[in-house]
N, C-alpha and C positions, 0 to 999 in steps of 0.2 A: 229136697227130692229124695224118695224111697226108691230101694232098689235092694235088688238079690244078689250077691254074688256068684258070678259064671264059671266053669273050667269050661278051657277050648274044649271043643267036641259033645259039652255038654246036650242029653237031646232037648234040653227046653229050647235050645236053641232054633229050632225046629218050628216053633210055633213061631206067631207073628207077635209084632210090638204089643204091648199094651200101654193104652195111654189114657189115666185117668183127667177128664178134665173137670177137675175141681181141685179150689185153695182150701179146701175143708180140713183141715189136720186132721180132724176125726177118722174121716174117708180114708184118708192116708194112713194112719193107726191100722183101720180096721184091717184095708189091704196088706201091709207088710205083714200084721201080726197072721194072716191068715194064709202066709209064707209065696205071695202072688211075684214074678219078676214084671214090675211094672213101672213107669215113669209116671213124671206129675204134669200136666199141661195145662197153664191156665186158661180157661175159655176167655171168650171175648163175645158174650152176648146180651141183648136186653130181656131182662125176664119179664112175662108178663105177670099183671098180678089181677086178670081179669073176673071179677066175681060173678060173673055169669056162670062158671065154667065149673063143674065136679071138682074135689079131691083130683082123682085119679085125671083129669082132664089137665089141671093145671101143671100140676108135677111132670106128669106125662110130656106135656109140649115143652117145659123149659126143660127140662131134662133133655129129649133131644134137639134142643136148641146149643143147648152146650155143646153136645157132642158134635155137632154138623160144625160148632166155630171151629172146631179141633181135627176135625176128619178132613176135612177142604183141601188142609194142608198136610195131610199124613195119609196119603189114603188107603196105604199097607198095612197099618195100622187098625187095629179092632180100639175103637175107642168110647169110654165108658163113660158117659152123665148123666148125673143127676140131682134132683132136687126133692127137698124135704119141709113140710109143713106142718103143722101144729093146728087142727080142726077141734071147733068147738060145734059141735054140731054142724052145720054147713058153713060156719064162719070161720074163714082164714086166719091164726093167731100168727104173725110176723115177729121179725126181729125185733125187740126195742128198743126206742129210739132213744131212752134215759132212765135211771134206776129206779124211778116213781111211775115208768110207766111200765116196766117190767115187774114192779111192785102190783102194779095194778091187774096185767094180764092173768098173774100167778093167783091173787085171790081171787077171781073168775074161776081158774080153777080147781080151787078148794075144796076137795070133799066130791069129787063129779069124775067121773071118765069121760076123758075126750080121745082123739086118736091124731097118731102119728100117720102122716100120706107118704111114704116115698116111691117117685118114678124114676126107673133108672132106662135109657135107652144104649144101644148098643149098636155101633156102625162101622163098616169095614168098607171100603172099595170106593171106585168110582167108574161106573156109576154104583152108587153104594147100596148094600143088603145089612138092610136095618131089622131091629128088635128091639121090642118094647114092652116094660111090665110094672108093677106097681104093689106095692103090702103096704097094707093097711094092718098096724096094731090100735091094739085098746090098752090106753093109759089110765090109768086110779089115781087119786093123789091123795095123798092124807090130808084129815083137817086142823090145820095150824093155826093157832094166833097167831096176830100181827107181829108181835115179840119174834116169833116163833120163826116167821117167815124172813125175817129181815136177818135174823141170825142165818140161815141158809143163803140170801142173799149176799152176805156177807164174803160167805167160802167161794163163790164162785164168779164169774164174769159173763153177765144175762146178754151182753148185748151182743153179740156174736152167735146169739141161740134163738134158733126160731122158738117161740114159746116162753122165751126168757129161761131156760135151765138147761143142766144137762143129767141124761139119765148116768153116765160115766162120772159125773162128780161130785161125790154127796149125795146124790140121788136116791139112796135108802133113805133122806131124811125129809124128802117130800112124795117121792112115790109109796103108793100099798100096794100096786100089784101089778103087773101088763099083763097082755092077754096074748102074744101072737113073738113075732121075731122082735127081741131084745136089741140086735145090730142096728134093725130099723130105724128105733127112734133114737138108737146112737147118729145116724144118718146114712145107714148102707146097707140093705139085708143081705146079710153075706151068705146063707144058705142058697138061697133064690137067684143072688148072682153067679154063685162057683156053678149052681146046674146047668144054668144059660150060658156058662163061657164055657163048659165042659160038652155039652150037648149041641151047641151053635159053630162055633170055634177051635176043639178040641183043647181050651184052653186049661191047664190044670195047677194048682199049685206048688213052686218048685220050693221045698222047707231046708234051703241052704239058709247061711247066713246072712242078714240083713245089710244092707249099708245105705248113708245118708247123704 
């Protein structure tokens, strides 16, 4: 659990909770480094993974499916989800399920820009006042041999990564360039969310010191 340290009287205190629901450590990273006083909640929802459905469609709904597991029970609370995917053109690139299949996704995307989806929703009340938004970047990847790719596999842990990688770990050694917000395909666009919790919520970031 992330969190900021308070003094009484503090006026962050003034604002409402914030309650991330997501187990993403990333997520978590991004918020505290971004000096946010927030908690961690983990959702309790079924994501769909229905390929009917846009980029922006799909992220969008489980993103605030998360939030709605976590609002139900907080409803004072502004609480934030979301979800992030890995598109090869209109095809959904998931987590994978083992290192030869993670192997496999990544030369797919060899030498190709595909793009990062994140939907983050945002929910306060009950009856609740919702928002909702979505960035889309353009990922490049270098072209590696197979040598080449298994050694980056190596430094990192694919299965916990939509896409199988991350752009935070080694990521100079398979990407050549993004195109949009860099946080995104960490998993959080943090420009895009500070405006919506600053402009929605009056929520701003307090840059006391962290604790965990």
């Amino acid at each position: 659990m992330y969190c900021i340290a308070l003094k009484a009287g503090d006026l962050s205190l003034m604002q409402p909770q914030l309650l991330l629901a997501s187990a993403s450590p990333r997520r978590h990273e991004l918020m505290a480094q971004a000096g946010y006083n927030f908690r961690v909640a983990l959702p309790d929802a079924q994501e769909s993974n229905d390929p009917s459905l846009s980029p922006q469609q799909l992220t969008g709904n489980n993103a605030m499916l998360k939030a709605k597991s976590i609002s139900s029970s907080n409803p004072d609370a502004v609480v934030i989800g979301a979800d992030t995917l890995v598109f090869l053109g209109s095809e959904p690139l998931g987590k994978p399920d083992s290192l030869s299949h993670a192997e496999a996704i990544l030369t797919r995307l060899l030498g190709k820009t595909h793009q990062v989806c994140t939907g983050v929703a945002l929910i306060q009340g009950n009856p609740a006042t919702r928002y909702s938004f979505h960035v889309i970047t353009d990922v490049t990847f270098r072209t590696l041999n197979p040598e080449a790719l298994r050694s980056y596999l190596a430094l990192i842990d694919p299965l916990d990564k939509a896409g199988g990688y991350a752009a935070q770990e080694h990521g100079e050694k398979i990407i050549a360039k993004t195109s949009g917000s860099y946080t995104n395909v960490v998993g959080l666009p943090m420009d895009e969310l500070a405006s919506h919790l600053a402009d929605k919520f009056d929520i701003r970031p307090q840059m006391q010191n962290h604790c965990t």
